[in-house]
N, C-alpha and C positions, 0 to 999 in steps of 0.2 A: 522475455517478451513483454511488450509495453501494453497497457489495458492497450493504447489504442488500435493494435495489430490483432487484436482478438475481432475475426470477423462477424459480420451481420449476417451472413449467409448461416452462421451455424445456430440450429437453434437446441433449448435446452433438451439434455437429455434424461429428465426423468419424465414420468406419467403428469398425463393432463391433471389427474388431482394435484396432483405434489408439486407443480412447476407452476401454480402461478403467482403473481404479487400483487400485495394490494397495497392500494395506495391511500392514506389515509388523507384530509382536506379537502378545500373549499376554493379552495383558489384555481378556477377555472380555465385564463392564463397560463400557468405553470402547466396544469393538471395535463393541459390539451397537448401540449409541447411533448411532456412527457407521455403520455399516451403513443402518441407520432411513435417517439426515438424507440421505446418499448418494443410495439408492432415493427420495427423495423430490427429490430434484435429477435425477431419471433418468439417473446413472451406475451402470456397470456396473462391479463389483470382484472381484478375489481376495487370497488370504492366501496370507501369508510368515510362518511361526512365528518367523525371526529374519535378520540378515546374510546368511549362508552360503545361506539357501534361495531368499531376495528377489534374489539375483547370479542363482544359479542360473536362476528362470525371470524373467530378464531377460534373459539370453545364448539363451534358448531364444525368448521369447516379445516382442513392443513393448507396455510400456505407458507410457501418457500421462501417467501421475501416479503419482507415488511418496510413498507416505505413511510416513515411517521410527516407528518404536516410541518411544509418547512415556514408556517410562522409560529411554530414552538419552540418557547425557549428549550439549552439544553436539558435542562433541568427536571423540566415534563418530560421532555422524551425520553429524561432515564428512567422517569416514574414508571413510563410504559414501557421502555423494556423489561421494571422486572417482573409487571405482570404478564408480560407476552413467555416470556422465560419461566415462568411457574408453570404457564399453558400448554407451552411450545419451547421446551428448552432446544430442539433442533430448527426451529428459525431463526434464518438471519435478518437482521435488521439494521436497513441502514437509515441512517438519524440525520435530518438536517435542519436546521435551525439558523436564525437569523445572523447569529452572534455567537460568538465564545471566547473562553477565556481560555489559558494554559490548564489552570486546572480542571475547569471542565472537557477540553478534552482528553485529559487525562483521567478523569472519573469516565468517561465513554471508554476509551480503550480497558480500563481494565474490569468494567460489566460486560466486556468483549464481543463490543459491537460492532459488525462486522465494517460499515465504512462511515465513517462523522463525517459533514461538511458543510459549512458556514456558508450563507449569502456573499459573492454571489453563485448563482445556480447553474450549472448546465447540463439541460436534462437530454444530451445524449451521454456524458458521461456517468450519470446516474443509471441511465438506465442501460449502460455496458457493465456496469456492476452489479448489476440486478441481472444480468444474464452472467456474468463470469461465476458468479454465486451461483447460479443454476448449475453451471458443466462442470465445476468446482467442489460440486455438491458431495461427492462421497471421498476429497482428499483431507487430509490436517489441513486447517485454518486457524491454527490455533497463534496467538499474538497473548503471550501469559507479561504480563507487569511485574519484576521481581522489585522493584524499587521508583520510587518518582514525588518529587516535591518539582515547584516548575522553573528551576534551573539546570534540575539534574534527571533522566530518568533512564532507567534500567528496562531492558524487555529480553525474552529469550523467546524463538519466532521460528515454527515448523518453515523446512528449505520449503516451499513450496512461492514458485514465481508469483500465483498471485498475492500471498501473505508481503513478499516485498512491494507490490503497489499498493495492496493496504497502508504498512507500514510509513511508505512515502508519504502518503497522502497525509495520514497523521502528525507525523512531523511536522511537512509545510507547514502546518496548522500551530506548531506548537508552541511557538514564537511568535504570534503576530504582530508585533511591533517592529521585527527587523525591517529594513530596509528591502525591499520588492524582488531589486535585482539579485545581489548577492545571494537573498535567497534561495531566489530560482536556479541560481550558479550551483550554491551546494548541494540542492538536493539533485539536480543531475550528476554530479559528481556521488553522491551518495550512493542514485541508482546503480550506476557502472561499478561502484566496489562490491556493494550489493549482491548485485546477480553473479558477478564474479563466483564471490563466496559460495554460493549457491548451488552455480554450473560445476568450478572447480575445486573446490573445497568441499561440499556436499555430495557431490557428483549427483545432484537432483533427486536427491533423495528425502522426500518428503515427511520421512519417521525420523530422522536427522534433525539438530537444531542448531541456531544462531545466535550470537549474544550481540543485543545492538546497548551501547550506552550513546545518549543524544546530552551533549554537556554545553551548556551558555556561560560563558566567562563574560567580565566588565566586556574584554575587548576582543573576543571570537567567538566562533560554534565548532563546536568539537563534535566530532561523532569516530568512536568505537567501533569496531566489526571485530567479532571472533569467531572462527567457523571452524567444522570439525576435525576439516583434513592434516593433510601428514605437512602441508605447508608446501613450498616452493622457493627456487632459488632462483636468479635473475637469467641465469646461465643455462635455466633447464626449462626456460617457456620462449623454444623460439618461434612459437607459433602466435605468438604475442607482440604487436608491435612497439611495445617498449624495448623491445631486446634486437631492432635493426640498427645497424651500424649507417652512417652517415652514407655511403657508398651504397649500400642494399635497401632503401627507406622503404622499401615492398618485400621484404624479403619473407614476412612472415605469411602472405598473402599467397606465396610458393607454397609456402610449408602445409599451410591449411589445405590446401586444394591437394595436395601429395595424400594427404593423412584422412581426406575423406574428412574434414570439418567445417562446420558449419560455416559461412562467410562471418568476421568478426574478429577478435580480439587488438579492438582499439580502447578496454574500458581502462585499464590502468593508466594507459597513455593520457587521454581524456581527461581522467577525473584530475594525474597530476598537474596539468596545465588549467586546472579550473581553482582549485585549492593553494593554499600556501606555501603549505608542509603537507605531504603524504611520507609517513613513517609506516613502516614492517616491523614486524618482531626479526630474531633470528632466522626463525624457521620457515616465516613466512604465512600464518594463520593467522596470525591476527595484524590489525593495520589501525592507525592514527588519518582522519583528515579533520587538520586544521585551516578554519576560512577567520581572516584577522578583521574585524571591524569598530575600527579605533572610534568611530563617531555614534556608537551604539551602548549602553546603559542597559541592565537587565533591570 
């Protein structure tokens, strides 16, 4: 599921103490936008004019969601996450900030916060996060950093759907110099191996994990998946539309409807028309996508 398919009709399901967000800043503009998209996602929020006031009724009051001031660098708002985290190690917070670098967002992921993101802003997708955090509230979120300098990083990632749009969103982020497009190309291709891994290798199973490496070479981006299942062979997912033959190009569209599934498996198909190379192991649990980009420099 795409944050964007999570609807606005639902709203959080814990108690009015515990489900609201507050939002810390001054920026009026923004604030009111985001107010809107909030109210339209049916969370309930209050204001923090800065730091000092947002501790204050944090130490005084629980909220679910910490939204820090997005004309703070990231740097500040790690400062505040770790006093929100000594206060409140069960909120999440997410962090926005004007700018960043690879390695700040990688010092963000691994004070494990829950979503980082750089100007520019958009406060209904902000604030679908701040509600996914809400219905999300009693699953694994967990997104652990086993390794990361900013060419190479390592993470092992509870299956849990929304930890992979976390995840995405992070990445996008982690290379800001590449090229726009191609970007956007791979992390869609990213998503569809992704949730694959997930769906069928996890079997959505949320106490389950994932091993993502995100690798930048002179002349590509590499990304790793290894998930926990027994694997797959080409031959044994014909419900999968990589597996129709030229004559049947729906063939898998039978299948699913036969078997009672969900409408879908076009992701491996997808991701390998979007990437250069998509390599498998043997077995079929772990996968290679490599996107080549000769005109890029890390």
């Amino acid at each position: 599921m795409h944050l964007s398919e999570i609807s606005e009709a639902q709203g959080p399901s814990r108690s009015t103490g515990e489900s609201r967000v507050l939002l810390i800043g001054n920026d009026a503009q923004f604030t009111s936008s985001l107010e809107q998209a909030l109210a339209a996602c049916r969370c309930s929020f209050h204001h923090a004019a800065g730091s000092a006031d947002a501790l204050r009724q944090i130490r005084a009051t629980p909220f679910a969601v910490v939204i820090t001031d997005p004309h703070a660098c990231i740097k500040e708002g790690l400062a505040l996450v770790d006093e929100i985290q000594e206060i409140r190690p069960e909120d999440r917070v997410i962090l926005l900030a004007p700018n960043g670098t690879s390695e700040e967002i990688i010092a963000a992921l691994r004070q494990r916060v829950f979503f980082c993101k750089t100007a520019p802003f958009e406060a209904r997708e902000i604030a679908k996060y701040a509600a996914s955090a809400l219905e999300a509230s009693d699953c694994p979120t967990g997104i652990e950093v086993l390794s990361a300098q900013p060419n190479w990083i390592s993470v092992r990632m509870n299956c849990h759907e929304l930890n992979a749009e976390r995840l995405i969103q992070f990445f996008s982020q982690f290379q800001p110099n590449l090229p726009q497009q191609p970007r956007e190309e791979l992390m869609i291709a990213f998503r569809e191996i992704l949730n694959n891994a997930i769906e069928h290798g996890a079997q959505n199973d949320p106490t389950k994990s994932i091993h993502v490496d995100a690798i930048r070479t002179a002349r590509a981006m590499v990304f790793q998946i290894s998930d926990p299942g027994k694997g797959f062979r080409r031959d044994s997912i014909p419900h999968a539309a990589i597996s129709n033959t030229p004559d049947q190009p729906i063939r898998h569209i039978e299948i699913r409807e036969q078997s009672g599934m969900r409408p879908g498996g076009y992701g491996i198909l997808a991701a390998s028309g979007i990437v250069d190379e998509l390599i498998y192991n043997e077995i079929g649990n772990e996968v290679l996508l490599i996107k080549y980009m000769p005109t890029v420099r890390p």
